[in-house]
Each structure stands twice: as C-alpha cells, then as structure tokens.
VEXLOSE-969283 format. One line per 10 residues: their letters; for each residue x, y, z of C-alpha. Coordinates in Angstrom, 3 decimals, padded with zeros to 6 digits. Example, Ala and Ser with C-alpha at 12.3 -4.5 7.8 and 13.67 -1.06 7.14 Angstrom:
BEGIN
as	012.300 -004.500 007.800  013.670 -001.060 007.140
***
This chain:
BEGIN
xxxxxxxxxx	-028.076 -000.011 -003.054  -024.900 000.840 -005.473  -023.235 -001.820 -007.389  -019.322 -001.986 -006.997  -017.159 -000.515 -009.524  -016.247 -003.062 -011.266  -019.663 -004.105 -012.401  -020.020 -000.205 -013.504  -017.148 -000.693 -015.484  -018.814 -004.033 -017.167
xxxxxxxxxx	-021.738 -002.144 -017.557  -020.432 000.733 -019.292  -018.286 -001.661 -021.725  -020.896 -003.619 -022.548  -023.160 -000.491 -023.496  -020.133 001.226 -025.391  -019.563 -001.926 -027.364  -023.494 -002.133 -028.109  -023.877 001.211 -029.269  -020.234 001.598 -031.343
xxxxxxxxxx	-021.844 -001.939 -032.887  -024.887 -000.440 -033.959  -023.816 002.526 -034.933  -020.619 001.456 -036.907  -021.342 -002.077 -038.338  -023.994 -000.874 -040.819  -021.907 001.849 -041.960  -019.311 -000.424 -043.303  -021.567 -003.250 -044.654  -023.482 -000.569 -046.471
xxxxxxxxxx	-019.953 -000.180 -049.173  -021.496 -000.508 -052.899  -020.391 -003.690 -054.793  -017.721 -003.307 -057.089  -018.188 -003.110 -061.478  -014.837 -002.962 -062.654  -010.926 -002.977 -062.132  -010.796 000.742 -061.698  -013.752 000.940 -059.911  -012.549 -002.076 -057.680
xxxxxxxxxx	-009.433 -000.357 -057.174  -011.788 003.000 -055.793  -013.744 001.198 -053.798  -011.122 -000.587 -052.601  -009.688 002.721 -051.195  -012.927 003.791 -050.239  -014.010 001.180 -048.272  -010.231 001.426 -046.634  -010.842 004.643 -046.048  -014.081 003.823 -044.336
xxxxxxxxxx	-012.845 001.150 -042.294  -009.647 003.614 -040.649  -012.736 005.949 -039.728  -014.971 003.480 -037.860  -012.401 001.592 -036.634  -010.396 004.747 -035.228  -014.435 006.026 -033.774  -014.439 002.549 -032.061  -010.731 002.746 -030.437  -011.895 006.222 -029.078
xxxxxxxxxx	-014.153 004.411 -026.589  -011.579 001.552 -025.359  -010.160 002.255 -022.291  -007.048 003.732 -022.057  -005.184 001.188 -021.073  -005.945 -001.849 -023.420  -005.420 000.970 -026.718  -001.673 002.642 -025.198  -000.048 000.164 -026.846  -001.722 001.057 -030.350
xxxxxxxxxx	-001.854 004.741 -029.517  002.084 004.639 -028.869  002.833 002.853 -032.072  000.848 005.895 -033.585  002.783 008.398 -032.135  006.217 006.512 -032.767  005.571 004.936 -036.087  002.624 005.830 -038.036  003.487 004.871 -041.388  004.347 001.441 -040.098
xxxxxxxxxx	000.778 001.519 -038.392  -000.759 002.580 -041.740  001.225 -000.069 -043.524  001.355 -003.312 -041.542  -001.907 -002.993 -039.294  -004.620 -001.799 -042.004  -007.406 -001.708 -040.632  -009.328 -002.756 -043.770  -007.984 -006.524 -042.813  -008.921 -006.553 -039.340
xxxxxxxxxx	-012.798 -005.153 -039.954  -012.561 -008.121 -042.840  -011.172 -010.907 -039.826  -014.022 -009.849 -037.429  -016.395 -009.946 -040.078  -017.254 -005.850 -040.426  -017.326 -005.339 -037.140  -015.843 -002.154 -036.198  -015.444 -002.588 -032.836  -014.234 -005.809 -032.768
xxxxxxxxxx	-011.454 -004.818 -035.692  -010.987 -002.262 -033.511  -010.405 -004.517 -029.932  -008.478 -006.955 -032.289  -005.814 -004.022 -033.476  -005.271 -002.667 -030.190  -004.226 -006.077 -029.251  -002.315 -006.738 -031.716  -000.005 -003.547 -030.813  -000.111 -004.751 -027.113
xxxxxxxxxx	001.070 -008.197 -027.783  003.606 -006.690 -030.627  005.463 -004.749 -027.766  005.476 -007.716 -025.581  006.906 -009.638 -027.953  009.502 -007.717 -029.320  009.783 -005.290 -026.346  010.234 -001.517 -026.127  012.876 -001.215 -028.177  011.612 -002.989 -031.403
xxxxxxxxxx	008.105 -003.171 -031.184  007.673 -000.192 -033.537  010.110 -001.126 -036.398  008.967 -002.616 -039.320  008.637 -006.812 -039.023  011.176 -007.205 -042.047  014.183 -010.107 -042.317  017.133 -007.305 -042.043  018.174 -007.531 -038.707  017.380 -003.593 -038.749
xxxxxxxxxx	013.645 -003.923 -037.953  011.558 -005.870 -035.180  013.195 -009.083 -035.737  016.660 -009.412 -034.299  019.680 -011.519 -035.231  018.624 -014.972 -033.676  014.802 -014.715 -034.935  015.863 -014.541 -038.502  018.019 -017.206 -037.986  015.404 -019.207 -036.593
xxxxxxxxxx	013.519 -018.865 -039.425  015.826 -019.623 -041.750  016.659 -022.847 -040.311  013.231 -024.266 -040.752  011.510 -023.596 -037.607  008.567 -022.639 -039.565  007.520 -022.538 -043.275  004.705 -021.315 -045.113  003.916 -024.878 -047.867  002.484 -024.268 -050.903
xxxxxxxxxx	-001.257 -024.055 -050.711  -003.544 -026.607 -050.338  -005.495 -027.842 -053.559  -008.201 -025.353 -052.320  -006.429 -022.548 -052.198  -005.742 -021.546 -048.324  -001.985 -021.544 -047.369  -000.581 -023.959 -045.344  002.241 -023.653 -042.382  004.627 -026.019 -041.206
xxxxxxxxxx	006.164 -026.587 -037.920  009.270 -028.451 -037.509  010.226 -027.949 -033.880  013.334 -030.064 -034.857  014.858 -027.287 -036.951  014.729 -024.799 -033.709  018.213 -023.640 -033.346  019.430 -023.809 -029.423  019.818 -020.143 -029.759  016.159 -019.771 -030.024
xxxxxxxxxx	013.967 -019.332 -026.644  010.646 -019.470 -026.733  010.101 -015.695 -027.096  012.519 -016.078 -030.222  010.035 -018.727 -031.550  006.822 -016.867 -030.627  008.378 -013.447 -032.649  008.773 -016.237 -035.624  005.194 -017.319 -035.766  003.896 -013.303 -035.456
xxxxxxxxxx	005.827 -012.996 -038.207  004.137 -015.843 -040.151  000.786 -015.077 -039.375  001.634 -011.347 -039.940  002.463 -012.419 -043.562  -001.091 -015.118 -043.863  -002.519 -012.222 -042.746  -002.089 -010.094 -045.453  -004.051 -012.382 -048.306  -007.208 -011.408 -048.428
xxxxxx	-009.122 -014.899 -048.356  -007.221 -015.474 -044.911  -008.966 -012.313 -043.897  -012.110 -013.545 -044.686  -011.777 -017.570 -044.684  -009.744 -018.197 -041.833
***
C-alpha cells in the first residue's frame, strides 16, 4: 500500500526539519563566550557570520514556494535583506534554531510583499515616502495610531495603540504596514530578540 502525496510531503518536511535541526542547532550554540569589547565586537561578527550560513543551509531545504518571497527580495534588494532581516536576530527569536530562524525569515519576506505589495515590498521600511511605506502610512503614524512608550521600569519597551488617532484615510492594510513597522523597529533591540 502507498501513502498519498501529501503525507510524503509531511514526511519529508518533518525529516528535513529533524535533520537541518540536528545538524545546525549545535553549530550555532557552540559560539565561544565573549572577554572583551573588541572581542565582543568579533564575535559578534562571527557569530553573525555563522548564523547567515546555517540559516541560508536551512532555507535551501524549504520548499520553493514558502522561500520565493525571500529568494526574490535577494535577487531585488540584497543589501536591504542584509540590513533589515539579519539573520543573527531571527536565530536569537527562535532561540538558535536555524531552521526555525530560517522558516521565520522566509515569512517574514512573504508577509512583507503582501503587505506592501509588489511594488514596495523590497524598499527599505523608512518614514520618506520613498521606501515601503507610502504617503497615508506615515501619516498614520504620525497621528498617533501607534507609539512606542518609554520602557517599562524593567527595561522591555512598551507600544501603544490608540485606535482613536487612526486617520479615515487609513484602511486596515494602512494600519497593518504601521504595526510591521513597529515591530520591525522592537525587533531590532537585542533583549526583544531574546526576551520577547
């Protein structure tokens, strides 16, 4: 008796994912500790540099189409890839595991070009009006829609929603781009990549 497709398909992924788990994790948790600033700041680019490698090994084995999202924003904007998606903080958020970081970064490029579409996806998520977010977005923003509070007496950072402040220019996709932007920005301190 064969099993159907699909369950081949589960099969597979779940065997890929086991073996890109053992293989990568200990690779990454294996980084020496730290002694000083300059040495931090090596490490620091080592264990970067590590974490591109594993994570890129891992991406290798996702099916083509949960990574074309991720593998377009390479070809169309790799500096912007290197710069806002390192992959450093996504191993960190899935607690140094490769393959996770690496699930969690392809979606994060898949839900990028959904939310900003096509045509913006792979600019840079700056306040211009020439990068990802357009006119009304920034707008949005400014008005109060959402706003990072100073941090909480221990230490994590804090957003506010005001729902109130949404302009009636801004659709729910407008408000949606706003809060990727926010949690782009929480995303880039490294206890939020590491404490939630």
């Amino acid at each position: 008796m064969t099993t159907p497709a699909y369950l081949d398909n589960i099969l597979l992924e779940q065997q890929l994912q086991a073996m890109a788990q053992h293989q990568l994790l200990p690779a990454l948790s294996s980084a020496p500790p730290p002694s000083s600033s300059s040495s931090n700041e090596m490490n620091l680019e080592h264990l970067r540099e590590r974490a591109r490698k594993h994570v890129e090994d891992a991406i290798r084995l996702i099916p083509l189409e949960r990574k074309s999202a991720y593998l377009e924003a390479k070809r169309r904007a790799p500096g912007l890839v290197k710069t806002e998606t390192d992959p450093l903080r996504f191993v960190r958020l899935c607690d140094y595991n490769a393959w996770a970081a690496a699930e969690r970064l392809c979606k994060y490029w898949k839900e990028r070009r959904v939310l900003f579409g096509d045509d913006r996806a792979f600019l840079p998520l700056i306040l211009t009006g020439e990068g990802a977010m357009n006119d009304n977005d920034i707008l949005t923003l400014q008005a109060g829609f959402l706003a990072l509070l100073p941090r909480s007496k221990s230490g994590l950072q804090v957003v506010f929603t005001d729902r109130r402040q949404a302009l009636s220019i801004s659709c729910t996709k407008t408000r949606l781009r706003c809060c990727f932007y926010i949690v782009n920005i929480l995303a880039e301190d490294d206890r939020a990549q590491t404490d939630g």
